[in-house]
C-alpha positions in Angstrom: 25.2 39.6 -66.5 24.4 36.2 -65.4 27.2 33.4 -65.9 25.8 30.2 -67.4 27.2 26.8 -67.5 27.1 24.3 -70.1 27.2 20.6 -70.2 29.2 19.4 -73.9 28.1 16.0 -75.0 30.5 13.5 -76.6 28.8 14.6 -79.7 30.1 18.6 -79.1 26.5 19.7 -78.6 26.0 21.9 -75.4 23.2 22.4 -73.7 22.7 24.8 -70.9 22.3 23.4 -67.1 22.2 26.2 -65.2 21.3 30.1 -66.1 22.9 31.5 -63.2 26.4 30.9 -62.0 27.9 33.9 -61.2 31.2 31.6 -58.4 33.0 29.0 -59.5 31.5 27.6 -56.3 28.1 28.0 -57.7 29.2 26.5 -61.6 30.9 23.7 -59.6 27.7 22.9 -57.4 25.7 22.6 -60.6 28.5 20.1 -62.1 28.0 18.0 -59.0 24.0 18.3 -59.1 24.3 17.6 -63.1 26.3 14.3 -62.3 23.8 13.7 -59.1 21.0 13.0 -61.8 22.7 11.8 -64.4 23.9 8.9 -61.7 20.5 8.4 -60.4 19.5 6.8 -63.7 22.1 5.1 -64.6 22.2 3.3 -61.2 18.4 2.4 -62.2 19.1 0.9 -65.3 22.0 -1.4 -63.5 24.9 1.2 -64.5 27.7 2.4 -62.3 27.8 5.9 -61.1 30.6 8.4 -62.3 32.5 9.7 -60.2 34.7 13.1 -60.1 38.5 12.1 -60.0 40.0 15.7 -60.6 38.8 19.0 -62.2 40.9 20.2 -65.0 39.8 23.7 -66.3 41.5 26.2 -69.2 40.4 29.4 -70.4 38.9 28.8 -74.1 39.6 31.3 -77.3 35.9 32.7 -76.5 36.5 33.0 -73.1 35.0 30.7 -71.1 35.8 28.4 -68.5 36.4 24.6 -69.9 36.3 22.2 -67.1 37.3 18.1 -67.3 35.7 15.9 -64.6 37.2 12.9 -65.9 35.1 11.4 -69.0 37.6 12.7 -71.5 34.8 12.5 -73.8 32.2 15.1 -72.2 33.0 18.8 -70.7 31.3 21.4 -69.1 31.4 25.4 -70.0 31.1 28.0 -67.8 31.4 31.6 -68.6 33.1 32.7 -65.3 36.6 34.5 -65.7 37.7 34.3 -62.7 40.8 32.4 -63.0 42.1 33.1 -59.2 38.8 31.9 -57.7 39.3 28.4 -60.1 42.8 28.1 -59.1 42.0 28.4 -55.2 39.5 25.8 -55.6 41.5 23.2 -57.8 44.6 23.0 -55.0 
């Protein structure tokens, strides 16, 4: 079963950014390529890029993957379970 990753809006509305993620180095590579684009026009319209400080994740009631980049405001789901491969890549 294919492992898809969300991106949550500040509203709590997710929408899906990626069908297949089946690593937590493949759900993290389509954070980073979410964030790429998302820079690319605010830097247009004058805005300043965000940037990834840490990566926070925690298993949810439903089981998947909840995962802070920084905005404190906006998250990103991802239906992986494996918690050894997200630990290994947070250290």
């Amino acid at each position: 079963m294919a492992k898809r990753v969300w991106f949550e809006d500040s509203n709590g509305e997710e929408r899906v950014i990626k069908n297949t993620a089946n690593t937590w180095a493949e759900a993290y590579d389509a954070i980073k390529d979410f964030i790429d684009r998302c820079n690319q026009r605010k830097v247009a319209r004058g805005g300043n890029p965000f940037e990834i400080y840490y990566v926070r994740t925690w298993k949810q009631e439903d089981g998947r993957t909840r995962i802070d980049v920084g905005s404190h405001t906006e998250f990103f789901i991802w239906e992986g379970d494996n918690e050894n491969e997200i630990s290994a890549r947070n250290h």
